[in-house]
C-alpha positions in Angstrom: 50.7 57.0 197.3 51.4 60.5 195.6 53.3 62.9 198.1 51.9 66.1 199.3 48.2 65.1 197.4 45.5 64.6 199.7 43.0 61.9 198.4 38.6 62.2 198.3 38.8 61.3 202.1 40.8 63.2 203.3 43.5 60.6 203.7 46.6 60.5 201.0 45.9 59.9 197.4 46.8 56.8 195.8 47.4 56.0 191.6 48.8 53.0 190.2 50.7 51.9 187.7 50.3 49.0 185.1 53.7 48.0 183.5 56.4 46.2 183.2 59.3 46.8 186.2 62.9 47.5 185.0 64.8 48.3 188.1 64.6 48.2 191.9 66.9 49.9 194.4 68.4 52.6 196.0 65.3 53.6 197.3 63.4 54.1 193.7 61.2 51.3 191.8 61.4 51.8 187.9 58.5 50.9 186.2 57.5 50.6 182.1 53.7 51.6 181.6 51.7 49.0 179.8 48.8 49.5 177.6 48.1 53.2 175.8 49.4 56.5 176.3 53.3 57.1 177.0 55.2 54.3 177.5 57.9 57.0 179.1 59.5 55.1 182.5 58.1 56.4 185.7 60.6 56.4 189.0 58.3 55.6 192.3 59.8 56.1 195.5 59.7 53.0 197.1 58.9 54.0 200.3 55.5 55.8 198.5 54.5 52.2 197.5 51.9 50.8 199.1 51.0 47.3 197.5 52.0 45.9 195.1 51.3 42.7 192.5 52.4 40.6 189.9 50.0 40.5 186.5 50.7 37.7 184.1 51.0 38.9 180.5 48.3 39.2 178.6 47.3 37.0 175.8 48.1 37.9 172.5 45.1 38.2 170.9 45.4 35.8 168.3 45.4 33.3 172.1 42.2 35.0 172.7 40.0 33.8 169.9 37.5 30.9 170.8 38.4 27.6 169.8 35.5 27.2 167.7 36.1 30.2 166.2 39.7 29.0 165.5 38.7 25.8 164.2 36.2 27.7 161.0 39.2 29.6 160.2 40.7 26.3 159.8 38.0 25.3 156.8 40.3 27.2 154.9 42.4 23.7 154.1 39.7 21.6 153.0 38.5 23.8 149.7 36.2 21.3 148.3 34.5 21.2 152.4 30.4 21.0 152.0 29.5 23.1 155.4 26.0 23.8 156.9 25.4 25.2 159.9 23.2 23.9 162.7 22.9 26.9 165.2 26.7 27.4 166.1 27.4 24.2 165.3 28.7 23.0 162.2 27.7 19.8 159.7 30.9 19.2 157.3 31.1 16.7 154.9 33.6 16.3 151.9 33.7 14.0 148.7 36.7 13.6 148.6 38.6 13.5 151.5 37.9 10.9 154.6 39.8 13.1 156.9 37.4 13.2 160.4 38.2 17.0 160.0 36.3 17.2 156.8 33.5 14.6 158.3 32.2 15.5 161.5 30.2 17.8 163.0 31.7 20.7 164.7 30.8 21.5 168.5 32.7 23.2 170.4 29.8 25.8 171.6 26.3 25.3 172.5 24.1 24.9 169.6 21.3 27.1 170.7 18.9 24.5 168.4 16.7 22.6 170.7 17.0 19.3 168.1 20.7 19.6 167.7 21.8 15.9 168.6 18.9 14.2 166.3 19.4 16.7 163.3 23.6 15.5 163.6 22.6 11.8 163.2 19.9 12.5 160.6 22.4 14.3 158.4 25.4 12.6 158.6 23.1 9.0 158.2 21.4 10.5 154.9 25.4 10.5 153.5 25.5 7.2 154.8 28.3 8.4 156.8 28.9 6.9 160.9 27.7 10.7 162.9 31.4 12.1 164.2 31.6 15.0 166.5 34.5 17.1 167.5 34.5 17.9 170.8 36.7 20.2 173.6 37.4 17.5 176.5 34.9 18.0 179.5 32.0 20.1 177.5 29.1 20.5 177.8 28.7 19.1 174.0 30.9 15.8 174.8 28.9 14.8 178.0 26.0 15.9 175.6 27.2 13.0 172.8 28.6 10.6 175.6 24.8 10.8 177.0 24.0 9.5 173.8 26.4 6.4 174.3 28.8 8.2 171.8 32.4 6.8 172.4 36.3 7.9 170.9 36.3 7.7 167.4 39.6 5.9 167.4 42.4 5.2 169.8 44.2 8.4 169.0 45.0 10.9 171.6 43.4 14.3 171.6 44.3 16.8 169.1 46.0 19.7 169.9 45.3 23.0 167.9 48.8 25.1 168.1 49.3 28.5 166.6 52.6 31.0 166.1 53.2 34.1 165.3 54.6 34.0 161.3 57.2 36.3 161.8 58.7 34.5 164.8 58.0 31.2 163.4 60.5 32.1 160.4 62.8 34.3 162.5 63.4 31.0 165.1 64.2 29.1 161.4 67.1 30.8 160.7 69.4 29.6 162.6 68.5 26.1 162.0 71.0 24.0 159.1 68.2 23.5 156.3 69.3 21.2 153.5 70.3 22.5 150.2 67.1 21.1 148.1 64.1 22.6 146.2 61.1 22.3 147.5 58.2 22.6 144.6 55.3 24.7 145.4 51.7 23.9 143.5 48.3 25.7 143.7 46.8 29.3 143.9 47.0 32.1 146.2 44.4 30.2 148.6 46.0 26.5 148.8 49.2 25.2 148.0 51.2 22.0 148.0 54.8 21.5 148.6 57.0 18.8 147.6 60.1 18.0 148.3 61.2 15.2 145.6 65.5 13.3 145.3 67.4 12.7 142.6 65.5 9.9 142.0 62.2 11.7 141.6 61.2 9.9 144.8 59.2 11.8 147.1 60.7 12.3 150.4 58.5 15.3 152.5 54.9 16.8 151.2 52.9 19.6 153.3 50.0 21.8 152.6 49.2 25.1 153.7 46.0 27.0 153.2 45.8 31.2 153.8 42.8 33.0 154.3 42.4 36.5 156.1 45.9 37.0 158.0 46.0 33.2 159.0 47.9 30.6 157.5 47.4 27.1 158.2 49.5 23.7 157.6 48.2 20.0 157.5 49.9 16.9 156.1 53.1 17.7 156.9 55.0 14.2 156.1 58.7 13.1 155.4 59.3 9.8 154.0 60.5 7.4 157.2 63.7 6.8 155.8 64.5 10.5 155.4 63.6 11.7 158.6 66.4 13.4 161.0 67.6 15.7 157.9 65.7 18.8 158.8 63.4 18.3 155.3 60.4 18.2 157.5 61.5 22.0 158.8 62.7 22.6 154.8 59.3 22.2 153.7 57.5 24.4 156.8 60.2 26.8 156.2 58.5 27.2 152.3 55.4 27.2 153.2 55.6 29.7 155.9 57.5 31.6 153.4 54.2 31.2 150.9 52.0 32.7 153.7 54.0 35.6 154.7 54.1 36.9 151.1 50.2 36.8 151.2 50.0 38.8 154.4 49.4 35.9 157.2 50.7 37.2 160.6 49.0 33.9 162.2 50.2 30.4 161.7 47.9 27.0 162.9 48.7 23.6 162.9 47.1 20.4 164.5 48.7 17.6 165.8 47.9 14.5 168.3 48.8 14.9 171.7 51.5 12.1 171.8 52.9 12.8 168.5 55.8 14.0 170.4 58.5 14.3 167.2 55.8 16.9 165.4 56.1 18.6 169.1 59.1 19.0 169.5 59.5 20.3 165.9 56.6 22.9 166.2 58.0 24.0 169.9 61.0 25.0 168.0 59.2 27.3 166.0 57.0 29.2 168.5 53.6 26.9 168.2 52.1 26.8 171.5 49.0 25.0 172.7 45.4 26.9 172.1 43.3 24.1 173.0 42.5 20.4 172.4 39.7 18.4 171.0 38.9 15.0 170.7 36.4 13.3 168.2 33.4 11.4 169.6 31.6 8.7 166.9 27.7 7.3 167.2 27.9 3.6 168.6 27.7 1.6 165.8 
């Protein structure tokens, strides 16, 4: 309610304010503005309130891009990927890799093609290939595939698609006791491979990172089992977020499976937090 201001009406005239409170009492309410224009603190008489609400914070908008939309800016890791599209869908294939990232169809939006499902199998049966889709959980695309008898591709849990902010992914690494060891960095300014190699010339932790626009993204991330505990895992992220930053990524992605809880807990340490899942639905055989 503003004081003394008489509202269209006739009765008193309200405002609001959208912000971020900093202090309450002694009659006053203290309250940061959100959003443009001055972010100058504004004192409110309590007793001129008259409702009053809590807003959750809003998104970030890296949180607010689609997961399929998410999931092409992930193509970046697989350079040698063969893509064509199929209405907003997406037929990959690779020749060298037999990752189900880099062999399935992704759909994770409607298609908007009325022959969608039978243009999938036909493709991915002319490469001789079993027709994989990735799928978000309760879709319409996986009761669309399920229809079809489709069923998990595997036993593996769903996979979870994380992303961080680079600069508070490093920032939360500094404070974590890295061991002293050189991690050797191969590729170009769009891929690159780290490893991480003993005295022995044995290798004890790989990872790969891909960075295209302002996003960079990590797969393969892998310490030898006997070497595990010794923070290399976190030496080698620690490089490759390093690689990224230098070439402008402000995003960082990652996708792990839902019960690999060590790469969780890991990854919650640096900031990643969930965007969405998917799960990978295969043609009966």
């Amino acid at each position: 309610m503003v004081p003394g201001e008489t509202g269209p009406t006739g009765g008193p005239a309200m405002t609001d304010v959208l912000g971020t409170c900093t202090a309450w009492g002694h009659g006053t309410c203290v309250v940061v503005p959100d959003g443009k224009g001055s972010h100058e603190p504004v004192t409110i008489r309590i007793a001129d309130i008259v409702s009053g609400k809590p807003v959750p914070p809003r998104p970030s908008t890296r949180h607010r891009v689609a997961p399929a939309d998410a999931q092409r800016r992930a193509l970046a890791l697989w350079p040698d990927l063969e893509t064509e599209p199929l209405g907003e869908w997406l037929l990959r294939s690779s020749r060298t890799s037999t990752a189900r990232r880099a062999n399935s169809v992704l759909a994770m939006e409607p298609s908007g093609v009325a022959d969608d499902y039978e243009r999938v199998v036909a493709h991915y049966e002319s490469l001789g290939q079993r027709p994989i889709a990735a799928v978000l959980p309760g879709s319409a695309e996986d009761e669309l595939f399920r229809g079809h008898d489709w069923v998990l591709e595997s036993h593996d849990h769903d996979t979870v698609f994380e992303l961080a902010g680079v600069a508070a992914a490093r920032r939360a690494l500094r404070g974590v006791p890295l061991p002293e060891a050189a991690v050797a960095l191969d590729g170009d300014d769009g891929l690159v491979t780290a490893e991480l190699r003993g005295h022995d010339g044995r290798v004890l932790a790989t990872g790969v990172a891909a960075c295209r626009d302002d996003w960079v993204g990590f797969r393969s991330i892998e310490v030898d089992p006997a070497e595990r505990g010794r923070g290399l895992g976190l030496l080698v992220m620690a490089e490759l977020l390093g690689w990224g930053a230098e070439r402008g990524a402000t995003t960082a992605y990652l996708q792990v499976l839902g019960d690999n809880a060590p790469a969780h807990r890991l990854y919650d340490g640096l900031g990643f937090v969930e965007h969405h899942r998917y799960r990978y639905l295969a043609a009966p055989r």
